[in-house]
C-alpha positions, 0 to 999 in steps of 0.5 A: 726250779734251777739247779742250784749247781748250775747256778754256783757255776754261773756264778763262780764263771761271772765272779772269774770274769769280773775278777779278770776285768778289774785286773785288766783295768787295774793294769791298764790304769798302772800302765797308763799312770806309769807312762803319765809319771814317765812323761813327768819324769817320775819314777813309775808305781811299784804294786809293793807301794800302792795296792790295788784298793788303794790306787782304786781310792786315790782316784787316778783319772781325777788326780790326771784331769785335774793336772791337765786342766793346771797344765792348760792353764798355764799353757793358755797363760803362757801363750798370752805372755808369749802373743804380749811378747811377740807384739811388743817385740814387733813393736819394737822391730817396727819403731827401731830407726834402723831399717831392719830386713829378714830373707832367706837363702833364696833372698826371700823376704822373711821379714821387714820393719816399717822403717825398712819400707819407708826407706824402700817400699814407701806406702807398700803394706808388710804383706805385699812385701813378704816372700819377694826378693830382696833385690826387687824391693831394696835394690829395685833392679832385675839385672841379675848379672850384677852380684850382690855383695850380701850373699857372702855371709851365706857362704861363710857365716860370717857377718858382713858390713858395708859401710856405704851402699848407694841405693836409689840416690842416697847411703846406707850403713848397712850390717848383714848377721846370718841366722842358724837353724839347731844344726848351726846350718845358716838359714836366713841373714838379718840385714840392718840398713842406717841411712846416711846420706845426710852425714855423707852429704855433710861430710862433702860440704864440710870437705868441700868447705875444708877445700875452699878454705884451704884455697883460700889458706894457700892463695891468699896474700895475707899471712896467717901464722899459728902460734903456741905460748912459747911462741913457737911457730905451729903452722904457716900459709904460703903467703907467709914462706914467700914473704919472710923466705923460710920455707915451712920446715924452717918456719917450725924450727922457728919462734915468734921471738927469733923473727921480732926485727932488732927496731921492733920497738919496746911496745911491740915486743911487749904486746907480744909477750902479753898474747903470748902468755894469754892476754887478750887478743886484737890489732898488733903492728910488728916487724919481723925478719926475713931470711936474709936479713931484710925488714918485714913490717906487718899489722892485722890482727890476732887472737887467742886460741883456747881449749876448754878455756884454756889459752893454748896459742895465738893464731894471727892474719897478718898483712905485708905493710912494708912498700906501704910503710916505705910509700908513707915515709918516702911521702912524708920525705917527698913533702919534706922535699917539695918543701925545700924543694920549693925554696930551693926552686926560688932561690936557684930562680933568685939567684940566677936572676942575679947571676944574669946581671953578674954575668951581663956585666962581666960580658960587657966588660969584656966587649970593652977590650980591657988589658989582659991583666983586667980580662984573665980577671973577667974570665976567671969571673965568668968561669966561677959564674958558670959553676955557679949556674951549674949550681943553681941548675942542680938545685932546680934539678933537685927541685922540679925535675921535667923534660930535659932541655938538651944542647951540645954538651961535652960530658968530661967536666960533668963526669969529672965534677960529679964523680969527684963531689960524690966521692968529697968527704968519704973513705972512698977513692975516685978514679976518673978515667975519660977518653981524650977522644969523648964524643960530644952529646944533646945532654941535659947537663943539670940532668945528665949530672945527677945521673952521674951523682946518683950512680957514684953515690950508690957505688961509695954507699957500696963501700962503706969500709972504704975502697975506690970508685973507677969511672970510665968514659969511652965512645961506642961505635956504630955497630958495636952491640953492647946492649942489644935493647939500643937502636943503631947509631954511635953512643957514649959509655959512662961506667962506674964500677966499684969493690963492694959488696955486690949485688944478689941476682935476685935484686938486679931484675929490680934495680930500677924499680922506684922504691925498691932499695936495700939500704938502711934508710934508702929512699929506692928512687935515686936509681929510678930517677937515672933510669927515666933520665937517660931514657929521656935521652934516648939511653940505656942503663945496664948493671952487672955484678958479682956478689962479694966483688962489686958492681958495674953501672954502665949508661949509654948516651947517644953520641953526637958527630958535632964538636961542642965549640972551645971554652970563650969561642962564642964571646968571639963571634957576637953576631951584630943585630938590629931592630928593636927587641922587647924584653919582659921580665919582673925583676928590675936588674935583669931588665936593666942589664938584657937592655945593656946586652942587647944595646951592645949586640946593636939592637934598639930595647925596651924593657916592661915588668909583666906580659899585660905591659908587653901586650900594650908595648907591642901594641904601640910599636905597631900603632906608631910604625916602630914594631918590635923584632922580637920579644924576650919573655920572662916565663914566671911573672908572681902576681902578673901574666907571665910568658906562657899566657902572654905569649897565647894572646900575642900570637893571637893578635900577631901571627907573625910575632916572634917572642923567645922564651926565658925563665931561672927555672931552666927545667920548666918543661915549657923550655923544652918544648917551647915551640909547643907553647907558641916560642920560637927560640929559648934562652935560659938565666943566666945568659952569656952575650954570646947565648943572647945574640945567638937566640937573637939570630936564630929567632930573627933569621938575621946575620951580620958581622961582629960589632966592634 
């Protein structure tokens, strides 16, 4: 049997032991419940608040395990939110419409966003693109010497924008912002690229269409103005400055009401006024002033200009109508004078029909020797029928104008007569001044004339208050190089010079042009007309001027080194003919009295009214052996066959006929190219005896002594 003290020994030796674990458990589990407090931010367990039972009761491992299965819960939970998280926000970096790009300092990529692929890396997956640098999947180059312009926001933290990177033919936006660890160090860079290459596109064309059409803003012909409803001008085109002369700061000091021309009637300014104060817009016909004081008629049209609905100005295109206006009105002139023209014609024709009976007959009573009191009568008759055949040959002038029929002319009494009728009924003086020594010239008188008429006209137009008209006429010897244009030879100088108000330098280049005329009411052609004149006759027109003081005319004419015979000469040297001579004409008088003429002068006559008589005539001289010497052929025959055609088919059934050609329209271009026309000499009406027997002469190749 054991001892019973060996036994309490033992026991009390367990009893220690145990004592002695459970405190070591019990510390171990104070110990570990006060570092789970801490770890929870709890104050740890003092022994005075919680004894040792009691701890032992409350079960801490339990209270612990079942906080930790809380605590995983909410953990698992919140990693669920966290993945639902990240995948929307991947969706959304992936779905964004900007390409979005991650890289590291080594320029890495981190990230990317499938718009960045499709616009870099098109069908390439995220993984193949992860870890490559940038350079090689954005810029796709390996010259590593170029820089690259987004490493800048490594450097200074700073977010760095490029407003247009080209990249593999097209734009990009794009933004670079830097990434920054917890230390604020910079890590990475997020770069945002946004394509714009359709805007960049767009912006050129709108560019290059801004170009065309300001092209076509500064080159076109039209005027293009833009108003604001106080009618002042907001802007103006080229076309616009050189048409009216203000320049484009004078434009914009300038309103629509300034510039409407005085005869800019009452419907015009009213329509004005109705777009200005928003009235609908449309066609509009106005004239303006230019600067300088000069008409500008326009028409086009124009609109209104609203913003927001609301009408803020007018803006026109507008076309210079003016030359056309003035070609309109100058051929409504033109058919207003080709109708009295066309009467003027006839009665010059009429009349100088009756001034070759009248001349006829004064000739012929002269050939009689009547006593000088009866001849100083004669003369003095036949002085008033030449003027009034000058007469007539300005009205045919007036009328059909052509080729000028030129002979030798002694130009003082044209000066003198011209210069001094233009002058009848003004407030101007004229002063004539010829040389005694005035060379002779191969004039058309009737033209010559008007050229005369036309420049003293300008000059006493020049003068409306009034002044004096100074012609001059002098000879210009061979050598002399007044105007270098002529050729070599002598000429004669007509100038006419006036005290008026001058010429601006701008307008003598254009003196001549047909049109152009800076006179209220001008037509611009009398100036042209002169000009083609004296070119006809192998002349020259200068003018020369200064404003304020006047304006010299200067024409040159060849001159001739023959003399023109002395008033009356020919009368005395009536060649004598004989044969017989053919006259056509439709009128009875002239027929009549060109027998008489002719019977004086010793030639055998016979007179028909039209060219088919003339034909049968000349046909039965020549049957009866008696053939005509010559024919006298009326040019205009109304309702028959006249000179022109009869002539034709006289030279086609006789060669050698010889036919003069005769017309009251003395300006017909035929008289002066008669030898074209099949003629061989030309006498214009009304005729002197001495003009008949002369043609007669030269036609016939005959010569005799004067009859008695």
């Amino acid at each position: 049997m054991a001892d019973p003290k060996d036994a309490a020994a033992g026991t009390a030796a367990e009893v220690a032991r145990l004592r002695a674990l459970h405190e070591r458990s019990i510390h171990y589990i104070r110990d570990k419940i006060d570092e789970l407090l801490r770890v929870m931010g709890t104050a740890p367990l003092r022994p005075e608040e919680l004894d040792d039972e009691t701890l032992i009761a409350l079960d801490p491992i339990g209270i612990v395990a079942g906080s930790f299965r809380q605590v995983l819960a909410h953990l698992q939970q919140t990693n669920e939110q966290l993945r639902f998280a990240r995948e929307e926000l991947r969706a959304i970096f992936d779905s964004a419409g900007l390409g979005v790009l991650v890289i590291d300092r080594e320029q890495r990529i981190l990230a990317s966003n499938e718009k960045l692929r499709e616009q870099f890396a098109a069908g390439i997956p995220e993984t193949e693109v992860l870890g490559r640098c940038c350079r090689d999947v954005v810029c796709k180059s390996d010259r590593p010497e170029r820089p690259c312009p987004f490493m800048g926001t490594f450097r200074t933290g700073e977010a760095f924008r490029f407003a247009d990177w080209p990249v593999g033919g097209r734009h990009y936006d794009v933004v670079e912002t830097a990434l920054r660890n917890a230390a604020g160090e910079v890590t990475g860079a997020v770069l945002v690229y946004a394509d714009i290459t359709d805007r960049i596109n767009a912006g050129n064309a709108l560019q290059a269409s801004e170009e065309r059409y300001r092209d076509l803003f500064e080159t076109t012909t039209d005027l293009i103005m833009s108003a604001r409803l106080d009618g002042s001008l907001e802007y103006v085109n080229p076309a616009w400055c050189r048409t009216l002369g203000y320049t484009e700061e004078e434009s914009a000091r300038l309103s629509l009401s300034d510039l409407l021309h005085p005869e800019c009637d009452d419907g015009c300014r009213n329509r004005i006024a109705t777009l200005l104060g928003g009235g609908s817009g449309g066609k509009v016909h106005t004239m303006l002033l230019a600067k300088g004081g000069r008409k500008v008629v326009l028409e086009g049209d124009v609109s209104l200009v609203r913003d927001q609905g609301r009408p803020i100005g007018i803006r026109g295109i507008l076309r210079d109508v003016t030359d056309k206006e003035i070609l309109e009105e100058e051929l409504r002139r033109r058919e207003k004078l080709e109708s009295v023209g066309l009467l003027a014609g006839g009665i010059a024709h009429d009349f100088n029909n009756i001034l070759t009976a009248v001349l006829g007959n004064i000739n012929l009573a002269m050939t009689a020797g009547p006593p000088p009191p009866l001849r100083e009568r004669l003369v003095e008759a036949e002085k008033a029928t030449l003027a009034a055949r000058r007469l007539t040959q300005q009205l045919l002038t007036f009328a059909h104008g052509g080729a000028p029929v030129k002979r030798l002319t002694a130009l003082a009494d044209v000066i003198r007569d011209q210069a001094t009728f233009c002058c009848r009924g003004s407030q101007v003086t004229c002063a004539v001044a010829v040389d005694p020594a005035l060379r002779a010239a191969e004039v058309d008188e009737g033209q010559i004339g008007q050229v005369v008429h036309n420049i003293v006209l300008n000059a006493v137009q020049a003068m409306p208050e009034g002044g004096t008209v100074r012609v001059e006429a002098a000879n210009v010897p061979s050598g002399v190089a007044e105007a270098p244009i002529l050729g070599a030879g002598a000429y004669v100088r007509i100038s006419v010079r006036d005290s008026g108000c001058g010429i601006p330098r701008d307008d003598l280049q254009r003196m001549f042009e047909p049109y152009f005329t800076t006179k209220a009411g001008g037509t611009g052609l009398g100036l042209a007309v002169s000009y083609s004149i004296v070119r006809q006759h192998g002349g020259h027109i200068l003018v020369t001027s200064e404003p304020g003081r006047g304006s010299t005319f200067s024409v040159y004419l060849p001159a001739s080194a023959e003399t023109p015979p002395p008033a009356g000469e020919e009368r005395q040297t009536l060649h004598a003919g004989r044969g017989r001579v053919l006259v056509m004409d439709d009128e009875a008088i002239v027929r009549e009295i060109a027998v008489q003429m002719l019977g004086a002068l010793g030639y055998d006559a016979e007179a028909v009214g039209d060219g088919a008589a003339a034909l049968a005539a000349w046909e039965q001289a020549r049957a009866a052996g008696r053939p005509f010497a010559a024919v006298i052929m009326d040019l205009t025959i109304p309702g028959g066959m006249g000179g022109k055609e009869a002539v034709g088919e006289l030279r086609r059934r006789d060669p050698r006929a010889r036919a003069i050609v005769s017309s009251g329209y003395s300006s017909d271009p035929i008289m002066a190219s008669y030898a074209e026309h099949g003629f061989c000499g030309v006498i214009a009406k009304p005729y002197r005896l001495s003009d008949l027997s002369d043609v007669l002469r030269a036609a016939t190749g005959r010569s005799s002594g004067a009859p008695a």
